[in-house]
N, C-alpha and C positions, 0 to 999 in steps of 0.2 A: 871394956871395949864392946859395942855395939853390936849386934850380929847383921852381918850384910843383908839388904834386900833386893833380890835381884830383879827387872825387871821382867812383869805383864807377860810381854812378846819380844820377843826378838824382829819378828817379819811388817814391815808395814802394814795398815789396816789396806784393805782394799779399795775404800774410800780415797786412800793417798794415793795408791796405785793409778786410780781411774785418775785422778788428777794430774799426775804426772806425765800418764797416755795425752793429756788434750795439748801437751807443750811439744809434743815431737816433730819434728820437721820436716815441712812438706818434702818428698819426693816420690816416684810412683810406686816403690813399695808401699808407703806408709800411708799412700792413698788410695789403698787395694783394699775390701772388703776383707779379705783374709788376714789383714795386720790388726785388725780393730781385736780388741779383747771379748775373749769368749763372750762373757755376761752382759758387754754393753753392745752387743751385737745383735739388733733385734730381728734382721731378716735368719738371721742365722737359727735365733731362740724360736723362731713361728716355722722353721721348717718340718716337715710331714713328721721326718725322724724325733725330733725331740718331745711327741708327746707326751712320752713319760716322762719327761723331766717336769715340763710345766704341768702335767697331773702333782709331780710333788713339790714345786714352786706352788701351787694353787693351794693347798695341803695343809703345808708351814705358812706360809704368812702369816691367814688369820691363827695358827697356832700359836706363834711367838708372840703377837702383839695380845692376844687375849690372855696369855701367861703375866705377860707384862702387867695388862689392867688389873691385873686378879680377879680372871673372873671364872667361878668357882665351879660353879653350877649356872645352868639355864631354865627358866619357865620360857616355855616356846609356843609362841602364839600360830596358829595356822588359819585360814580361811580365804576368803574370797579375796580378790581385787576391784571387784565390782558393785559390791555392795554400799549405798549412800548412805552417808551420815543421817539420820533421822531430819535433820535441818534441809539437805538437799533431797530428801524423797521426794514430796511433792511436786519440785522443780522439774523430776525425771515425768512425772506421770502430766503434769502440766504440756511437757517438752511432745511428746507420745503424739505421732502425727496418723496414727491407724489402731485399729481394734488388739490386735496384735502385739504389736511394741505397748500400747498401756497396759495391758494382761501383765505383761513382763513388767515393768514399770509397778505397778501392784503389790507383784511377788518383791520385787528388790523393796516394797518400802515396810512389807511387811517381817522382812529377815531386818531391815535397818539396825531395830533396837540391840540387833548383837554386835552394834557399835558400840552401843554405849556400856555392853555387859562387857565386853572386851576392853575397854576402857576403865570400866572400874574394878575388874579382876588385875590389869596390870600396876593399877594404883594399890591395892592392897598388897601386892606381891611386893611390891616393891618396899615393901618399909621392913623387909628380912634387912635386920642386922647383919655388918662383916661378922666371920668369925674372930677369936682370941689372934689368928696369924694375919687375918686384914682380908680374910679371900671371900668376898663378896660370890653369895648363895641366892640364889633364883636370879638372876640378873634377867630384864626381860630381852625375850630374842625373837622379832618377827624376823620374812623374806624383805622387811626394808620398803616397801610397795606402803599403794592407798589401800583405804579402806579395814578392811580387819584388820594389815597388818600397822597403819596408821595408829588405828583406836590403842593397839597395843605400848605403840612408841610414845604417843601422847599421855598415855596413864601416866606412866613413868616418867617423863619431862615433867606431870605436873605435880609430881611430888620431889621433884629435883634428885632425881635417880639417872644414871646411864643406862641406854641401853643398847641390844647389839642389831643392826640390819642387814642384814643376808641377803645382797639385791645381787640378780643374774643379769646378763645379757642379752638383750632380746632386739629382735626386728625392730621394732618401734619402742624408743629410748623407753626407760623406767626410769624416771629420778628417786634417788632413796625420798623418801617422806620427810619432812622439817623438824619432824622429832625425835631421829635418830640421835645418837651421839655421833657426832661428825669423826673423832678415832674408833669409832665404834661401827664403821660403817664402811662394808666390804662390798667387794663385785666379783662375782665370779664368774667362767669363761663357760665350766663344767657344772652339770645339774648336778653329778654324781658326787662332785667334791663340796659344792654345795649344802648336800642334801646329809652329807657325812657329819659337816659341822654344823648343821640342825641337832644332829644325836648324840655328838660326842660329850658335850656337858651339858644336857638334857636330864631335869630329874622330874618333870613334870610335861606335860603336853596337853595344850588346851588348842580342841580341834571347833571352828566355825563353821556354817554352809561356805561349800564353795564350789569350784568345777572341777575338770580334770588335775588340774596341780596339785590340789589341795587333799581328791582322791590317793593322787598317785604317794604321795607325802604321810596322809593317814597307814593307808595296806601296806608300803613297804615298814613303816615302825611294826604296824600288827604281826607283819611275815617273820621280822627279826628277833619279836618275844616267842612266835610260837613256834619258832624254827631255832632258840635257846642261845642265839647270836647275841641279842642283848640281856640284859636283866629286867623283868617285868617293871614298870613304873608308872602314874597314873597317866590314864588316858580322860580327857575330859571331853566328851563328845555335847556340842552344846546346839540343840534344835533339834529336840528328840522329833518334831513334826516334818520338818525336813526330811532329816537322813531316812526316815521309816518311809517316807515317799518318794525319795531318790535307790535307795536298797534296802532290799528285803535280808537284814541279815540275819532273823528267825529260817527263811527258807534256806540257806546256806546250810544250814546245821541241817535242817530236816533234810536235806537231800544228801546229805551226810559228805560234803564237800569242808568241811571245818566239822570241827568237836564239840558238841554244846559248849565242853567249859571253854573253848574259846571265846564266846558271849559274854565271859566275864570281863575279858583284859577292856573293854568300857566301862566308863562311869558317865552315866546318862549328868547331864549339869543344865541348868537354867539360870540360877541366881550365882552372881559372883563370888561374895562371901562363903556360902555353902561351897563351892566348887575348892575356895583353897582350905575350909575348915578339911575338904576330904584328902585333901592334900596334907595336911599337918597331922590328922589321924592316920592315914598311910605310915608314916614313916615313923608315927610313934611305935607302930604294930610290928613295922620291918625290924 
Protein backbone atom coordinates (compact mmCIF):
# COMPACT_ATOMS: atom_id res chain seq x y z
CA UNK A 1 0.00 0.00 0.00
CA UNK A 2 1.12 3.41 -1.06
CA UNK A 3 1.48 6.15 1.45
CA UNK A 4 -1.22 8.89 0.97
CA UNK A 5 -0.13 12.34 -0.48
CA UNK A 6 -1.91 14.82 0.84
CA UNK A 7 -2.43 17.86 -0.96
CA UNK A 8 -0.27 21.49 -1.62
CA UNK A 9 -3.03 23.66 0.16
CA UNK A 10 -6.16 23.23 1.15
CA UNK A 11 -7.24 27.21 0.53
CA UNK A 12 -7.51 28.56 -2.96
CA UNK A 13 -4.51 30.45 -4.66
CA UNK A 14 -5.50 34.16 -4.52
CA UNK A 15 -5.27 34.33 -8.10
CA UNK A 16 -8.61 32.07 -8.08
CA UNK A 17 -9.98 34.16 -5.52
CA UNK A 18 -9.56 37.48 -7.48
CA UNK A 19 -11.16 35.51 -10.28
CA UNK A 20 -13.97 34.61 -8.72
CA UNK A 21 -14.39 38.35 -7.07
CA UNK A 22 -14.92 39.58 -11.02
CA UNK A 23 -18.36 37.05 -11.41
CA UNK A 24 -20.20 38.63 -8.34
CA UNK A 25 -23.31 40.33 -9.13
CA UNK A 26 -24.01 43.66 -9.59
CA UNK A 27 -26.00 45.17 -6.71
CA UNK A 28 -24.92 48.32 -4.67
CA UNK A 29 -23.12 46.55 -2.06
CA UNK A 30 -20.88 44.92 -4.41
CA UNK A 31 -20.53 47.99 -6.29
CA UNK A 32 -19.20 49.92 -3.25
CA UNK A 33 -15.39 50.55 -3.06
CA UNK A 34 -15.51 48.74 0.32
CA UNK A 35 -16.62 45.28 -1.24
CA UNK A 36 -13.56 45.21 -3.70
CA UNK A 37 -10.74 42.92 -2.22
CA UNK A 38 -8.18 44.47 -0.06
CA UNK A 39 -5.12 43.86 -2.58
CA UNK A 40 -7.10 44.62 -5.74
CA UNK A 41 -8.06 47.89 -4.37
CA UNK A 42 -5.93 50.34 -5.62
CA UNK A 43 -7.42 53.69 -4.13
CA UNK A 44 -7.40 51.93 -1.20
CA UNK A 45 -3.40 50.58 -1.57
CA UNK A 46 -2.22 54.55 -2.47
CA UNK A 47 -3.96 55.76 0.62
CA UNK A 48 -1.57 58.16 3.06
CA UNK A 49 -1.96 55.21 5.73
CA UNK A 50 -0.64 52.36 3.89
CA UNK A 51 2.89 53.44 3.41
CA UNK A 52 4.22 51.04 5.03
CA UNK A 53 2.80 48.42 3.37
CA UNK A 54 3.89 49.53 -0.08
CA UNK A 55 7.50 50.49 1.42
CA UNK A 56 7.23 46.48 1.98
CA UNK A 57 5.39 45.63 -1.32
CA UNK A 58 8.32 47.73 -2.84
CA UNK A 59 10.95 45.62 -0.79
CA UNK A 60 9.63 41.99 -1.77
CA UNK A 61 8.96 42.09 -5.29
CA UNK A 62 12.26 42.64 -6.80
CA UNK A 63 13.30 40.25 -3.84
CA UNK A 64 11.28 37.34 -4.88
CA UNK A 65 11.68 37.68 -8.62
CA UNK A 66 15.58 38.03 -8.19
CA UNK A 67 15.62 34.79 -5.81
CA UNK A 68 13.73 33.36 -8.65
CA UNK A 69 16.37 34.37 -11.49
CA UNK A 70 19.25 33.34 -9.13
CA UNK A 71 20.64 36.10 -8.90
CA UNK A 72 23.52 35.76 -6.48
CA UNK A 73 25.47 38.66 -6.30
CA UNK A 74 25.69 42.11 -8.04
CA UNK A 75 28.47 44.29 -9.84
CA UNK A 76 26.66 47.64 -9.58
CA UNK A 77 27.29 50.12 -12.11
CA UNK A 78 26.85 53.99 -10.85
CA UNK A 79 27.24 57.22 -12.71
CA UNK A 80 25.83 59.82 -14.64
CA UNK A 81 22.76 60.13 -16.90
CA UNK A 82 24.16 62.47 -18.93
CA UNK A 83 27.18 61.58 -20.09
CA UNK A 84 27.18 60.82 -24.35
CA UNK A 85 28.28 57.95 -25.83
CA UNK A 86 31.78 58.95 -27.35
CA UNK A 87 29.72 58.63 -30.98
CA UNK A 88 27.15 61.35 -29.80
CA UNK A 89 29.85 63.77 -28.18
CA UNK A 90 30.45 65.75 -30.85
CA UNK A 91 26.78 65.98 -31.88
CA UNK A 92 26.38 67.63 -28.24
CA UNK A 93 29.38 70.25 -28.80
CA UNK A 94 28.11 70.59 -32.61
CA UNK A 95 24.40 71.23 -31.05
CA UNK A 96 26.06 74.09 -28.29
CA UNK A 97 24.32 77.45 -29.29
CA UNK A 98 26.71 79.83 -26.77
CA UNK A 99 30.10 79.91 -25.19
CA UNK A 100 28.73 78.24 -22.12
CA UNK A 101 26.65 75.28 -23.07
CA UNK A 102 29.85 74.19 -25.44
CA UNK A 103 32.41 74.49 -22.19
CA UNK A 104 29.88 71.92 -20.82
CA UNK A 105 29.47 70.09 -24.02
CA UNK A 106 33.47 69.78 -23.88
CA UNK A 107 33.54 68.40 -20.36
CA UNK A 108 30.58 65.81 -21.25
CA UNK A 109 32.72 64.64 -24.41
CA UNK A 110 35.70 64.47 -22.40
CA UNK A 111 34.08 62.06 -19.47
CA UNK A 112 32.50 60.21 -22.72
CA UNK A 113 35.14 57.53 -22.83
CA UNK A 114 33.78 56.07 -19.41
CA UNK A 115 31.26 54.91 -21.72
CA UNK A 116 33.05 52.69 -23.27
CA UNK A 117 35.09 51.72 -19.93
CA UNK A 118 31.80 51.06 -18.34
CA UNK A 119 30.99 48.90 -21.10
CA UNK A 120 33.83 46.86 -21.21
CA UNK A 121 34.03 46.33 -17.51
CA UNK A 122 30.48 44.96 -17.74
CA UNK A 123 31.42 42.76 -20.51
CA UNK A 124 34.23 41.15 -18.74
CA UNK A 125 32.17 40.80 -15.47
CA UNK A 126 29.88 39.23 -17.11
CA UNK A 127 31.47 36.06 -18.34
CA UNK A 128 31.47 34.99 -14.01
CA UNK A 129 30.31 31.58 -14.26
CA UNK A 130 26.84 30.19 -12.25
CA UNK A 131 28.20 28.60 -9.20
CA UNK A 132 27.96 24.32 -8.70
CA UNK A 133 23.97 25.42 -7.35
CA UNK A 134 23.25 27.68 -10.70
CA UNK A 135 23.17 31.16 -8.64
CA UNK A 136 24.58 33.39 -10.97
CA UNK A 137 27.51 35.90 -9.28
CA UNK A 138 28.30 39.47 -10.27
CA UNK A 139 25.15 39.80 -12.46
CA UNK A 140 25.52 43.32 -13.83
CA UNK A 141 23.05 45.94 -11.88
CA UNK A 142 22.79 49.70 -13.28
CA UNK A 143 19.58 52.47 -12.13
CA UNK A 144 18.22 51.17 -15.66
CA UNK A 145 18.72 54.79 -17.23
CA UNK A 146 21.05 56.09 -20.40
CA UNK A 147 24.30 56.78 -20.45
CA UNK A 148 26.69 55.07 -17.80
CA UNK A 149 24.08 53.10 -16.63
CA UNK A 150 23.31 52.04 -20.46
CA UNK A 151 27.13 51.30 -21.14
CA UNK A 152 26.60 48.99 -18.15
CA UNK A 153 23.50 47.06 -19.62
CA UNK A 154 24.92 46.82 -23.02
CA UNK A 155 28.24 45.03 -21.91
CA UNK A 156 26.31 42.45 -20.66
CA UNK A 157 23.60 42.21 -23.60
CA UNK A 158 26.66 41.90 -25.68
CA UNK A 159 27.91 39.02 -24.19
CA UNK A 160 24.56 37.41 -23.86
CA UNK A 161 24.26 37.86 -19.98
CA UNK A 162 21.12 39.37 -18.07
CA UNK A 163 21.19 41.92 -16.30
CA UNK A 164 19.25 43.84 -13.47
CA UNK A 165 17.79 47.74 -14.03
CA UNK A 166 16.85 49.59 -11.05
CA UNK A 167 14.87 52.50 -12.85
CA UNK A 168 12.86 55.09 -10.39
CA UNK A 169 9.99 57.37 -10.92
CA UNK A 170 10.67 60.61 -11.88
CA UNK A 171 8.85 63.84 -13.34
CA UNK A 172 9.79 63.33 -16.75
CA UNK A 173 9.49 59.54 -17.76
CA UNK A 174 12.82 57.49 -17.63
CA UNK A 175 12.43 54.52 -20.05
CA UNK A 176 14.70 51.55 -18.66
CA UNK A 177 17.55 51.40 -21.40
CA UNK A 178 17.00 48.51 -24.48
CA UNK A 179 19.60 46.50 -22.78
CA UNK A 180 18.05 45.64 -19.71
CA UNK A 181 16.64 42.29 -19.29
CA UNK A 182 13.05 42.97 -19.76
CA UNK A 183 12.29 40.37 -16.18
CA UNK A 184 15.07 41.99 -14.92
CA UNK A 185 13.85 45.32 -14.98
CA UNK A 186 12.15 47.04 -11.94
CA UNK A 187 10.65 50.58 -11.06
CA UNK A 188 10.44 51.82 -8.02
CA UNK A 189 8.11 54.54 -6.42
CA UNK A 190 10.90 55.05 -3.25
CA UNK A 191 14.68 56.23 -3.68
CA UNK A 192 15.21 54.48 -0.27
CA UNK A 193 13.89 51.14 -1.45
CA UNK A 194 15.60 51.62 -4.48
CA UNK A 195 18.78 52.45 -3.16
CA UNK A 196 18.46 49.20 -0.59
CA UNK A 197 18.33 46.89 -3.52
CA UNK A 198 21.54 48.53 -5.07
CA UNK A 199 23.32 47.05 -1.83
CA UNK A 200 21.74 44.10 -0.84
CA UNK A 201 23.48 41.71 -3.44
CA UNK A 202 26.26 44.16 -4.06
CA UNK A 203 29.79 42.55 -4.04
CA UNK A 204 31.43 44.97 -6.05
CA UNK A 205 30.67 48.71 -6.85
CA UNK A 206 32.07 50.47 -9.75
CA UNK A 207 31.27 54.36 -9.23
CA UNK A 208 31.51 56.86 -12.81
CA UNK A 209 31.42 60.87 -12.99
CA UNK A 210 28.14 61.98 -12.15
CA UNK A 211 25.88 64.58 -10.37
CA UNK A 212 23.89 64.73 -7.34
CA UNK A 213 22.44 60.93 -7.56
CA UNK A 214 25.22 59.41 -8.29
CA UNK A 215 26.94 61.39 -5.18
CA UNK A 216 24.17 60.64 -3.06
CA UNK A 217 24.61 56.70 -3.96
CA UNK A 218 28.49 56.79 -3.68
CA UNK A 219 28.45 58.59 0.52
CA UNK A 220 25.54 56.61 1.55
CA UNK A 221 27.68 52.95 0.58
CA UNK A 222 30.93 55.01 2.06
CA UNK A 223 28.61 55.95 5.50
CA UNK A 224 27.44 52.30 5.66
CA UNK A 225 31.24 50.66 5.65
CA UNK A 226 32.35 53.23 7.95
CA UNK A 227 29.46 53.31 10.18
CA UNK A 228 30.02 49.01 10.07
CA UNK A 229 26.25 48.57 8.66
CA UNK A 230 27.71 46.81 5.74
CA UNK A 231 30.83 44.77 5.14
CA UNK A 232 33.60 46.49 3.39
CA UNK A 233 33.61 45.66 -0.48
CA UNK A 234 35.41 47.12 -3.54
CA UNK A 235 34.60 50.45 -4.35
CA UNK A 236 35.89 51.35 -7.85
CA UNK A 237 36.07 55.02 -8.24
CA UNK A 238 36.59 55.61 -11.99
CA UNK A 239 37.96 59.50 -13.16
CA UNK A 240 40.37 60.02 -10.51
CA UNK A 241 40.52 63.78 -12.69
CA UNK A 242 37.14 64.28 -12.09
CA UNK A 243 36.12 63.34 -8.49
CA UNK A 244 39.66 65.17 -7.33
CA UNK A 245 38.01 68.30 -9.10
CA UNK A 246 34.50 67.91 -7.93
CA UNK A 247 35.90 66.79 -4.00
CA UNK A 248 38.54 67.25 -2.11
CA UNK A 249 38.60 64.11 -0.27
CA UNK A 250 42.35 64.45 0.89
CA UNK A 251 40.80 67.73 2.74
CA UNK A 252 38.10 65.86 4.49
CA UNK A 253 40.62 63.90 6.37
CA UNK A 254 42.85 66.88 6.90
CA UNK A 255 40.13 68.65 8.53
CA UNK A 256 39.70 65.71 10.35
CA UNK A 257 35.93 65.30 9.48
CA UNK A 258 36.58 61.25 8.21
CA UNK A 259 39.78 59.11 9.21
CA UNK A 260 42.57 58.93 6.97
CA UNK A 261 41.93 55.16 6.76
CA UNK A 262 38.86 56.12 5.53
CA UNK A 263 40.69 57.09 2.18
CA UNK A 264 41.07 53.55 1.69
CA UNK A 265 37.44 52.02 1.31
CA UNK A 266 38.53 53.65 -2.64
CA UNK A 267 40.07 52.06 -5.39
CA UNK A 268 41.03 54.72 -7.73
CA UNK A 269 40.34 52.59 -11.54
CA UNK A 270 40.79 53.74 -15.15
CA UNK A 271 41.28 50.55 -17.24
CA UNK A 272 38.50 47.96 -17.13
CA UNK A 273 40.40 44.82 -16.93
CA UNK A 274 42.62 46.20 -13.96
CA UNK A 275 39.48 47.29 -12.05
CA UNK A 276 37.91 43.73 -12.08
CA UNK A 277 41.61 41.84 -11.76
CA UNK A 278 41.27 44.08 -8.23
CA UNK A 279 38.12 42.76 -7.90
CA UNK A 280 39.20 39.05 -8.00
CA UNK A 281 42.32 39.77 -5.77
CA UNK A 282 40.00 41.31 -3.23
CA UNK A 283 38.25 38.37 -2.58
CA UNK A 284 41.10 35.98 -2.93
CA UNK A 285 42.70 38.07 0.18
CA UNK A 286 39.12 38.12 2.04
Amino acid sequence: MTEPRPPKRIFPSSKLDARAAEHVPSAPQTESAAYKLAFQDTEFLLREDLRPVRFQLELLKPELLLNEAKVASTFVFYGSARIPAPDMADALIAAATNDEQRAVAERLKVNSRYYEVARELARIVSRTEPDEDGNRQFVVCSGGGPSIMEAANRGAFEEGAESVGLNIVLPHEQMPNRYVTPDLSFQFHYFALRKMHFLLRARAVAVFPGGYGTFDELFELLTLIQTGKVRPLPILLFGEEFWNRVINFQALADEGVISPHDLDLIHWSEDAQAAWDFVCDYYERD
